[in-house]
C-alpha positions as CSV (number, residue, x, y, z in Angstrom):
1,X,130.4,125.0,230.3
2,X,132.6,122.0,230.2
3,X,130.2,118.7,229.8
4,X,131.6,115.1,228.8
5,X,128.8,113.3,227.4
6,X,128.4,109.5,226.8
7,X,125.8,107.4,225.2
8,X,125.1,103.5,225.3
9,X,123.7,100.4,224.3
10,X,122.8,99.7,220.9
11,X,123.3,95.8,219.1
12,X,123.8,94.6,215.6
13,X,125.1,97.3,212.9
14,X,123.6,101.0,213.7
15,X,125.0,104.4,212.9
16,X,125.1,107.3,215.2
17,X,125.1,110.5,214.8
18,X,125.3,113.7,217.1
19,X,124.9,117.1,215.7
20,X,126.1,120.3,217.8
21,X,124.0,123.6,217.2
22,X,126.0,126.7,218.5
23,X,123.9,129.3,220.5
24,X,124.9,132.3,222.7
25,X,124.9,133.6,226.1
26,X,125.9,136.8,227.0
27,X,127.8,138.6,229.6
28,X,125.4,142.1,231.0
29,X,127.3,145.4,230.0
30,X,125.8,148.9,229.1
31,X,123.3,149.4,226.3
32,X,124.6,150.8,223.2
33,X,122.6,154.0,222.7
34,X,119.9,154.5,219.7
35,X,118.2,157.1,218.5
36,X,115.7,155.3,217.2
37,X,114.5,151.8,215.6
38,X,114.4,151.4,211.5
39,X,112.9,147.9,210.6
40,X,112.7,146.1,207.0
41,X,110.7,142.6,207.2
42,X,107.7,140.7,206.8
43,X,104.8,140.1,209.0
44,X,106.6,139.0,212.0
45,X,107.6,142.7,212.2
46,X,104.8,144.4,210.3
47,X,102.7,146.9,212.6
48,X,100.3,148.6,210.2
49,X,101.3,148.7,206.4
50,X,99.2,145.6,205.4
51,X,96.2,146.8,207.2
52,X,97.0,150.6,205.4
53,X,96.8,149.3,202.1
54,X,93.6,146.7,202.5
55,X,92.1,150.1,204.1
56,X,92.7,152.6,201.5
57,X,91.3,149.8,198.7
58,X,88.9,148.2,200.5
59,X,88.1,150.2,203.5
60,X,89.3,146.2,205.2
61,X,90.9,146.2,208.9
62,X,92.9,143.6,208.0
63,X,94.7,142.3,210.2
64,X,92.6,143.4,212.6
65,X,89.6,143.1,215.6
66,X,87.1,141.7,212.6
67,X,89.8,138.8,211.6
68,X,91.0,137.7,215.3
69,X,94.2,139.7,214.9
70,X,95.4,142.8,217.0
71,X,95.5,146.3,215.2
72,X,97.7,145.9,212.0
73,X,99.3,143.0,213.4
74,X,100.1,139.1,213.0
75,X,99.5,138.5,216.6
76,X,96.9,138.5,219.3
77,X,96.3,141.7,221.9
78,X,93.5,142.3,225.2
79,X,90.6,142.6,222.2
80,X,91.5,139.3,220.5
81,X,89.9,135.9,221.2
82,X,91.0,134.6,223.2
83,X,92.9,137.7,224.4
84,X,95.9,138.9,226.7
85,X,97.1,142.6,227.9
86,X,100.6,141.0,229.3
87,X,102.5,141.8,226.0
88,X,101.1,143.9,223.7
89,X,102.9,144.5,220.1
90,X,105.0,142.5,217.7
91,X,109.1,141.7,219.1
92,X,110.3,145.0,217.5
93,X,107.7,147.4,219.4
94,X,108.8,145.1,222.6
95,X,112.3,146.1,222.4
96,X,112.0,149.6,222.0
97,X,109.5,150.1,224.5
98,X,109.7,147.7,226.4
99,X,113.8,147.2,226.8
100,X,115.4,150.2,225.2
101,X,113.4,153.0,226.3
102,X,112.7,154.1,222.8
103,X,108.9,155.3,221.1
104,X,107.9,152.1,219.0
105,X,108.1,152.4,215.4
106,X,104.7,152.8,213.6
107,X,104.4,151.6,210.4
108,X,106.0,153.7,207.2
109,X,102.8,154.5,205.7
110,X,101.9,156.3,208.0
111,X,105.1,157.9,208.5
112,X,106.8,155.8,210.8
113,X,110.2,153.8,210.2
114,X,109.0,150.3,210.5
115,X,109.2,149.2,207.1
116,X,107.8,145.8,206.8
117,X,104.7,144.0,204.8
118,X,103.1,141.1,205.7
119,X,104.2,138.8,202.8
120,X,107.6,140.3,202.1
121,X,110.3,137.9,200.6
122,X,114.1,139.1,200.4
123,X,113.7,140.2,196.8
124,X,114.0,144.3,195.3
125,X,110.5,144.2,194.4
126,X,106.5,144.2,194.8
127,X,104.5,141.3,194.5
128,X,100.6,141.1,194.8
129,X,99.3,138.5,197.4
130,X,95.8,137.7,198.3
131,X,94.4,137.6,201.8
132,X,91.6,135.7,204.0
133,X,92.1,135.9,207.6
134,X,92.5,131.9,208.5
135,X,94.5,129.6,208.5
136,X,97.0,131.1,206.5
137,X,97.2,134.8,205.3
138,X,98.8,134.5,202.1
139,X,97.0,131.8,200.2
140,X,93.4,132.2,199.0
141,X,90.7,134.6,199.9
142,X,89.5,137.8,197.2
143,X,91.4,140.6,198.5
144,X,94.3,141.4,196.7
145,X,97.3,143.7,197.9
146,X,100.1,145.0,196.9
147,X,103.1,143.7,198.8
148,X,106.5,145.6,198.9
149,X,109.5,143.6,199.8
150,X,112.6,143.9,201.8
151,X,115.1,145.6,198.6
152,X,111.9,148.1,197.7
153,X,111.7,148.5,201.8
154,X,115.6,149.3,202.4
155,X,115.2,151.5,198.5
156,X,112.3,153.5,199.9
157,X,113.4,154.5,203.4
158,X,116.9,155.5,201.7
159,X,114.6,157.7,199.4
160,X,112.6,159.3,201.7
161,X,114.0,159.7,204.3
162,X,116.8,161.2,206.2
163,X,119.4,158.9,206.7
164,X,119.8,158.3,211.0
165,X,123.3,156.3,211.3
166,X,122.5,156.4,214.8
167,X,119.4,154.1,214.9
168,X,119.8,150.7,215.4
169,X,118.6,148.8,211.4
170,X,116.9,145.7,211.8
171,X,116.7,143.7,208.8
172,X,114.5,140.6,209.2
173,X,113.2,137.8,206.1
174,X,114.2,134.5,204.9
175,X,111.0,132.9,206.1
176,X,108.5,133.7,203.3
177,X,111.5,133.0,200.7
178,X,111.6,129.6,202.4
179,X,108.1,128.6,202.4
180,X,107.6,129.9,198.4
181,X,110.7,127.9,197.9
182,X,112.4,125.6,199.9
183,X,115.2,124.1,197.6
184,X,119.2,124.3,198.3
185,X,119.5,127.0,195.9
186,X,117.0,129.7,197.0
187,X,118.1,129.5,200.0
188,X,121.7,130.8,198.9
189,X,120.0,133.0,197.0
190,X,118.0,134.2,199.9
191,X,121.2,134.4,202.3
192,X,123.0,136.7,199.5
193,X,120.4,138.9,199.0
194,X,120.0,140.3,202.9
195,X,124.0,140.1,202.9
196,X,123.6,142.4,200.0
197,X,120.8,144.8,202.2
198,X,123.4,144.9,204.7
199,X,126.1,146.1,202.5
200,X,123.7,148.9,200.8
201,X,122.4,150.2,204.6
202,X,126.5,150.3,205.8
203,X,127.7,152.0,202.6
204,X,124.5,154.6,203.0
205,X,125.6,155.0,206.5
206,X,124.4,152.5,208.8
207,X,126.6,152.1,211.9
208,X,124.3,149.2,213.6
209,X,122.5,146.6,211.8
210,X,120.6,143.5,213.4
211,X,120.0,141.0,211.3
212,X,118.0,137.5,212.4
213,X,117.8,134.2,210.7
214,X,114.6,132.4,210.7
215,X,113.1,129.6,213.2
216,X,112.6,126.2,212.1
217,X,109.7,126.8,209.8
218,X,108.3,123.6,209.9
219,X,107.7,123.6,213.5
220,X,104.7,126.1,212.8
221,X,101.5,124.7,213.5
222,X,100.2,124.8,209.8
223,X,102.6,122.3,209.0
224,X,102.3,119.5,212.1
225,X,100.2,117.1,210.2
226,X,102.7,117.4,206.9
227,X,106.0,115.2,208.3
228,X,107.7,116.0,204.7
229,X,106.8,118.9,204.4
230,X,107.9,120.3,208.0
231,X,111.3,118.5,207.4
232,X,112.2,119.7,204.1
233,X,111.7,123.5,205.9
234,X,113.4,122.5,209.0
235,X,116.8,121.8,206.8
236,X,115.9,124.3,204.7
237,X,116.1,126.9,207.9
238,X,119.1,125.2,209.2
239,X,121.4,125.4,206.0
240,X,120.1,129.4,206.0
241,X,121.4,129.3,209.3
242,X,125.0,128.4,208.3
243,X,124.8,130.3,204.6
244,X,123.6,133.6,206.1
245,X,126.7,133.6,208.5
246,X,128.8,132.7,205.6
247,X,127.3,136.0,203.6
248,X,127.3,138.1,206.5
249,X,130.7,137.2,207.2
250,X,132.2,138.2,203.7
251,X,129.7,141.4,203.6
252,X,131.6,142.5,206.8
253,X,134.8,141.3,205.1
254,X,134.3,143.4,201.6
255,X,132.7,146.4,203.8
256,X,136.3,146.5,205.7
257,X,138.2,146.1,202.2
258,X,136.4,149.6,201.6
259,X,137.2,151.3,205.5
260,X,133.8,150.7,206.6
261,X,133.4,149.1,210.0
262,X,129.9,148.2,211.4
263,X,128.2,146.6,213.9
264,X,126.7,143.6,213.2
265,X,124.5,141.9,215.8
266,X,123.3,138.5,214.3
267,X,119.9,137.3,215.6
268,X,120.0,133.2,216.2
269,X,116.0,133.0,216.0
270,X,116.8,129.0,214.8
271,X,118.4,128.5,218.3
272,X,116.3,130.2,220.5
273,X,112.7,128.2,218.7
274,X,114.4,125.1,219.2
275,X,114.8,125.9,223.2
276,X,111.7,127.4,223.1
277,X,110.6,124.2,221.3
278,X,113.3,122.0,223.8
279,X,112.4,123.3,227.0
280,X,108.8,125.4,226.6
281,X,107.8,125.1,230.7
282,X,111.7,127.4,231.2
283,X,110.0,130.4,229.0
284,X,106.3,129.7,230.5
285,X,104.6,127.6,227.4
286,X,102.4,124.8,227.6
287,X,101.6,124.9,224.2
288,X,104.5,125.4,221.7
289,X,103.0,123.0,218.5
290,X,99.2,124.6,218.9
291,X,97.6,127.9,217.4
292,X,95.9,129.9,220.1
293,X,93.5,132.2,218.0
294,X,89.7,131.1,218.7
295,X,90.3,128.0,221.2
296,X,88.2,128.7,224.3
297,X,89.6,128.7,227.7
298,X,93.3,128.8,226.7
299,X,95.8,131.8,227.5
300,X,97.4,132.9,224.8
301,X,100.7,134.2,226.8
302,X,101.3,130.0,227.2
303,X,101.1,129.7,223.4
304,X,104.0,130.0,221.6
305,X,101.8,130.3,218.4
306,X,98.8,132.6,217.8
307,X,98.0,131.7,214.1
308,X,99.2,128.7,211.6
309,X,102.7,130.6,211.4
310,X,102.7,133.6,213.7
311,X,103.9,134.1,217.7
312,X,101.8,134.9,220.2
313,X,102.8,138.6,221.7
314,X,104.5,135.9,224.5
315,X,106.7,134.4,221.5
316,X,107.3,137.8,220.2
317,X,108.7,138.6,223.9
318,X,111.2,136.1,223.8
319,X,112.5,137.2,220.4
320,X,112.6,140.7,221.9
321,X,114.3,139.6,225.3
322,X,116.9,137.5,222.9
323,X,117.9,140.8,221.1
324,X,118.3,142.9,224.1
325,X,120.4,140.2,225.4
326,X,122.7,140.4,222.2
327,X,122.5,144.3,222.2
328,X,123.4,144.2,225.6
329,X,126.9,142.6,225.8
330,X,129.6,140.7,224.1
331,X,128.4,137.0,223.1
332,X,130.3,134.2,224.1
333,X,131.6,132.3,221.3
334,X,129.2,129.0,220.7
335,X,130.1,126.4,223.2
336,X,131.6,123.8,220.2
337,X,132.0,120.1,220.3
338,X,136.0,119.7,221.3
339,X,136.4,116.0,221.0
340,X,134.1,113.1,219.5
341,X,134.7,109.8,219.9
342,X,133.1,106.8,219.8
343,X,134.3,103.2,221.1
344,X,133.3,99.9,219.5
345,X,134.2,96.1,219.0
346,X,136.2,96.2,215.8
347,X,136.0,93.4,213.5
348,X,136.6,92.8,209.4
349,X,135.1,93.5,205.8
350,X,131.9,95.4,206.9
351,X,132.4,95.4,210.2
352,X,135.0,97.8,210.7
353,X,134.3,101.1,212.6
354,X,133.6,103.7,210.3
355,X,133.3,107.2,211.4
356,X,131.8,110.5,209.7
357,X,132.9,114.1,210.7
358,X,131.7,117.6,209.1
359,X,133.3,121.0,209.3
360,X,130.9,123.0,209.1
361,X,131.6,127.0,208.2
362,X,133.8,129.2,206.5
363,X,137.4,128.6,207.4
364,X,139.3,124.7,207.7
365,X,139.8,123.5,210.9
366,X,142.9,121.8,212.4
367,X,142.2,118.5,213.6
368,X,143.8,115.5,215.3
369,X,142.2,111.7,214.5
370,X,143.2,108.7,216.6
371,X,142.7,104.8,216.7
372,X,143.0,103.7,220.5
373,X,143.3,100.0,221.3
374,X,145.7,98.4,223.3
375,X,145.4,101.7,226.0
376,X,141.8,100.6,226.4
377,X,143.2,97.8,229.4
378,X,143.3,100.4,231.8
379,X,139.6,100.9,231.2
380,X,138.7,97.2,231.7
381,X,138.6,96.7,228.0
382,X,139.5,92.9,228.4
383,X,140.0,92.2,224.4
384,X,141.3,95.6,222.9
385,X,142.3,96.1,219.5
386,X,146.6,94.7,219.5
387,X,147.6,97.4,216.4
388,X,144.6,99.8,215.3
389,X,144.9,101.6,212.1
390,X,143.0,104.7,210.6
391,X,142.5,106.2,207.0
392,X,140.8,109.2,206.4
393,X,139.1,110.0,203.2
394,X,136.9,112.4,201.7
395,X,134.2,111.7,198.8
396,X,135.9,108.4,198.4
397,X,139.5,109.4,198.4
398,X,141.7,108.4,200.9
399,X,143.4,111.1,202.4
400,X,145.7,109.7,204.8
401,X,146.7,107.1,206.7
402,X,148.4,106.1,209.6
403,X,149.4,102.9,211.6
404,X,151.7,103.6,214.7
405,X,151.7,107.1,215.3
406,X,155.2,107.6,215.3
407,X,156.1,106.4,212.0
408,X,154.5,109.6,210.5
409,X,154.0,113.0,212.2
410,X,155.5,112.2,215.1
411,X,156.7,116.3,216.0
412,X,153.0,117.2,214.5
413,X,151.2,114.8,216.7
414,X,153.6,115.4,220.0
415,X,153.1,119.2,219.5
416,X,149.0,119.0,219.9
417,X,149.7,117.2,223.3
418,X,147.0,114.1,222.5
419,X,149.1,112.4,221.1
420,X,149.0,108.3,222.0
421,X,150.2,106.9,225.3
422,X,151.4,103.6,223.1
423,X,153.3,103.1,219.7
424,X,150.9,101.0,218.5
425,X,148.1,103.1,218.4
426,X,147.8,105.6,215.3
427,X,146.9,109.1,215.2
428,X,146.6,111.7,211.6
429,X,147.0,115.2,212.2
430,X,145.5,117.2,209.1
431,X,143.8,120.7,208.6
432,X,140.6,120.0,206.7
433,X,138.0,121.9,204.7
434,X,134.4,122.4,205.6
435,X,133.1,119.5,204.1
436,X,132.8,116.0,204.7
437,X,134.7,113.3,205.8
438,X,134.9,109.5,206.8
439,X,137.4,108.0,208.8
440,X,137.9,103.7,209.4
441,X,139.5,102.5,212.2
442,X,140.1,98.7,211.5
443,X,143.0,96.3,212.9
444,X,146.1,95.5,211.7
445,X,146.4,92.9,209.4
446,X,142.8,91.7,210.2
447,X,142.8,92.1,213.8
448,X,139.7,92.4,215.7
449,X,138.9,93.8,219.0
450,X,137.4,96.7,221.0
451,X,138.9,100.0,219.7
452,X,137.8,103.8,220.0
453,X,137.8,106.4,217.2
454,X,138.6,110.1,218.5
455,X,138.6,113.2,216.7
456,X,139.7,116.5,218.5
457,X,139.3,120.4,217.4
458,X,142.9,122.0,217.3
459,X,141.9,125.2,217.6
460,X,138.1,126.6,218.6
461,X,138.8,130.2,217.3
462,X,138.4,129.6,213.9
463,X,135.3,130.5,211.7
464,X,134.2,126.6,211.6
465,X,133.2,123.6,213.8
466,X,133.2,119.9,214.3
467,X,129.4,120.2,213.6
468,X,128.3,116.4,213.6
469,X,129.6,113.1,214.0
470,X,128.8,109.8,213.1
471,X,129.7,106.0,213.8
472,X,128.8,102.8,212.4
473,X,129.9,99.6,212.9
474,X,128.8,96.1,214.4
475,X,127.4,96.1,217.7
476,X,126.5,93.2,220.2
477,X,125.6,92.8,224.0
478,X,127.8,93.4,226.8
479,X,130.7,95.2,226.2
480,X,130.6,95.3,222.4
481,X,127.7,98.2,222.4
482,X,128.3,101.3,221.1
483,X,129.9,104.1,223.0
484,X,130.3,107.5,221.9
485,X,131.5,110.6,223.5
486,X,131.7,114.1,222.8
487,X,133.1,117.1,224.9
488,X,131.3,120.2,224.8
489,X,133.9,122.9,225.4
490,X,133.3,126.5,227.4
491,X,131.1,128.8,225.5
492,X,127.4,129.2,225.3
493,X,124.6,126.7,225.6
494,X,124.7,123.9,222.8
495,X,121.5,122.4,220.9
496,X,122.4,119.0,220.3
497,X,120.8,116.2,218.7
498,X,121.5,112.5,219.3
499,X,120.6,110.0,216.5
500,X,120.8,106.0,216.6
501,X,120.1,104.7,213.3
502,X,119.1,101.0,212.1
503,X,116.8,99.6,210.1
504,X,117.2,102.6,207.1
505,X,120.4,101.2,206.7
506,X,119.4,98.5,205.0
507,X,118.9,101.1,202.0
508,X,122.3,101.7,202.1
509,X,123.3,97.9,201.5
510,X,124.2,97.0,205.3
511,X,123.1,93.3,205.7
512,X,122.4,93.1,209.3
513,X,121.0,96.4,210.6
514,X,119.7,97.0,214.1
515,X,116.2,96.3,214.3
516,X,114.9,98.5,217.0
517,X,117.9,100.9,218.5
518,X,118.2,102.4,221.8
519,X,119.8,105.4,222.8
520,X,121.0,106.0,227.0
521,X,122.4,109.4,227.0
522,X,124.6,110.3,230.4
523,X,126.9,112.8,231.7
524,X,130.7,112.9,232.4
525,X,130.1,111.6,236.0
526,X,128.1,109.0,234.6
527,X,124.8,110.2,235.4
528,X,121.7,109.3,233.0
529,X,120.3,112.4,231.6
């Protein structure tokens, strides 16, 4: 997919910002072959232990027909209330089954391989939890169980049982980390500590290993009435996102320092509940912000929730059909953001154009940044900026700086291709860290006039992307609103997310911020999406 992308009209001083979100498509090629399915998680993929325990102590079916809850599992089934034979089983049981021709696995206390507790964080331990049946499992309630978590999990099964290098490992938590504890650090801590599971189960043996990252949490129903709570999980999920691929990355990096080569099939639950969340009527939802368990007259299979936190058997078969889709080919690369850009009348002081990028990932990423003004005649641009200049600068320090682009890189900037169609204009070639930066296109000795601000990925194949963008400067009527741009280059489907920003920027110490901005978001033929 190639898709040129522009958005428009916006007056006095606003800021916007567009954030890209990678996801995958696939291209159909034979099924690897298991033998069979070994799972270590919580209660998204627990079938049975929880209910084994609260059995043999309290002779309690829980979860269960007496709580609203299919047998041993967090989900709904044909006996629950409302109830639903379409799907039956949690995403795990689905895939086998249902996509890879496999037996299910039944839970491990009673002998099977699927590992997981209702509860489980990422830690090497047990913890005791206490149950009730609604809203939430985990809180409250007078029946206490003993919980065993994904290290004891991966420490048991390696135990007791006979190693199988040629099942398929699924390794699935993060989410109860996250809700116990939302803050930057524990989710590092989180994302190390499954990297560190993957790197046990590979030097044990393990030859295929799937490993998922959590949804947005706080799009779960028990958190839609709690706005600050639901965003603090929401980044929370999204930085696990990018810090379990940096773990994974080096855990398949120090497993190759040591001659062991796996196959790693990472899991993008995040993307797929925001398309679920995006577009609900493409996977057959009505209802993708609602619990279904106990409402009257609803069908469950159009709920993408069953409980406060748990899919529907309908949600679980989306997870399953996105893991047979990664099992069964090679991913494209995310579709990335190629070129930003973002065109505005230029003026002085505080109302120069100031633009944000982040490199997001593991590896720098080549860039080139330009300042267009005088080219902007052949657009109609009727008052362009004569002699645009740019400075780049991270955390405050000014990198570099450039007026005409030949003065300074000239071979660097000629080599990439983009480089200006006049000498005026300027343009910074530079190979930047994932971090962020800020870049101000202003005129020349004070000039004003319409100018555009362009940053363009050198090179797509490293471990990194132009991940968001921002722009703020001084915007009026007519031809002085605010254009951006971005280029969304071949790849997968991207999840993006298109911010204008005003008034909160008077918190910031802008004078004049845009009371009430609006956003038109069209296509490169100049279609209004």
């Amino acid at each position: 997919m190639n898709l040129s992308l522009r958005l428009y009209r916006l007056s006095f001083t606003v800021a916007v910002t567009v954030f890209l979100c990678g996801t995958s498509q696939l291209f159909a090629q034979s099924v690897p072959v298991f033998s069979q399915v070994i799972i270590f998680g919580d209660s998204l993929s627990d079938d049975g232990n929880i209910r084994h325990r609260l059995e043999d102590q309290y002779l309690l079916s829980y979860p269960g027909g007496e709580f609203n809850y299919s047998d041993g599992r967090f989900t709904n089934s044909s006996d629950t209330d409302p109830g639903s034979a379409l799907y039956t089983g949690t995403w795990h049981e689905q895939l086998a089954r249902d996509f890879l021709g496999l037996s299910a696995a039944t839970n491990s206390l009673d002998g099977g391989t699927d590992y997981a507790f209702g509860g489980a964080t990422t830690e090497a331990t047990t913890h005791e939890v206490t149950v009730i049946s609604n809203p939430d499992p985990f809180v409250g309630g007078q029946f206490t169980v003993t919980v065993d978590d994904l290290g004891k999990q991966v420490d048991d099964y390696l135990t007791d049982q006979t190693f199988d290098p040629a099942a398929l490992f699924i390794l699935w938590g993060g989410g109860n980390d996250l809700f116990n504890d939302d803050s930057s650090a524990n989710v590092t801590a989180t994302a190390e500590r499954v990297a560190g599971l993957v790197e046990q189960l590979a030097r044990a043996g393990a030859v295929s290993i799937l490993v998922p990252n959590v949804p947005p949490l706080g799009l779960v129903p028990n958190y839609k009435d709690d706005a600050a709570k639901a965003t603090a999980l929401n980044a929370a999920s999204a930085q696990y996102r990018g810090e379990l691929n940096t773990q994974l990355d080096a855990a398949v990096s120090t497993l190759a320092a040591e001659n062991i080569t796996i196959t790693l099939y990472r899991l993008d639950i995040y993307g797929l509940f925001y398309r679920l969340a995006a577009n609900p009527e493409d996977y057959g939802f009505v209802n993708i912000s609602d619990s279904a368990q106990g409402q009257s007259g609803v069908n469950p299979d159009e709920y993408l929730f069953w409980d406060e936190i748990h899919p529907t058997t309908a949600g679980h078969h989306q997870i399953a059909a996105a893991a047979f889709d990664l099992l069964n080919g090679t991913a494209l690369p995310p579709a990335q953001a190629l070129n930003l850009s973002a065109r505005l009348a230029v003026g002085i002081d505080d109302n120069v154009l100031i633009g944000g990028l982040i490199v997001s990932g593991s590896a720098p990423k080549p860039v080139i940044v330009r300042g267009i003004g005088p080219s902007l005649t052949a657009a109609g641009v009727t008052t362009p900026l004569v002699d645009p200049t740019i400075e780049l600068y991270q955390n405050g320090v000014l990198l570099l700086s450039n007026d005409n682009w030949k003065d300074s890189q000239q071979t660097e900037i000629e080599a990439t291709g983009l480089q200006p169609t006049i000498d005026l204009e300027s343009a910074i070639v530079a190979t930047l860290d994932p971090g962020e930066y800020t870049v101000i296109l202003r005129g020349q000795n004070g000039g004003t006039g319409v100018g555009l601000f362009e940053a363009y990925d050198l090179d797509g194949t490293t471990a990194s992307t132009l991940g968001n963008t921002s722009t703020r400067g001084f915007v009026a009527g007519g031809d002085d609103v605010l254009i951006g741009g971005f280029i969304v280059g071949n790849g997968g489907s991207d999840t993006v997310v298109v911010r204008a920003i005003g008034p909160s920027l008077a918190a910031t110490g802008v004078a004049s911020p845009l009371a009430d901005p609006t956003l038109d978001l069209y296509d490169g033929n100049g279609v209004l999406i």
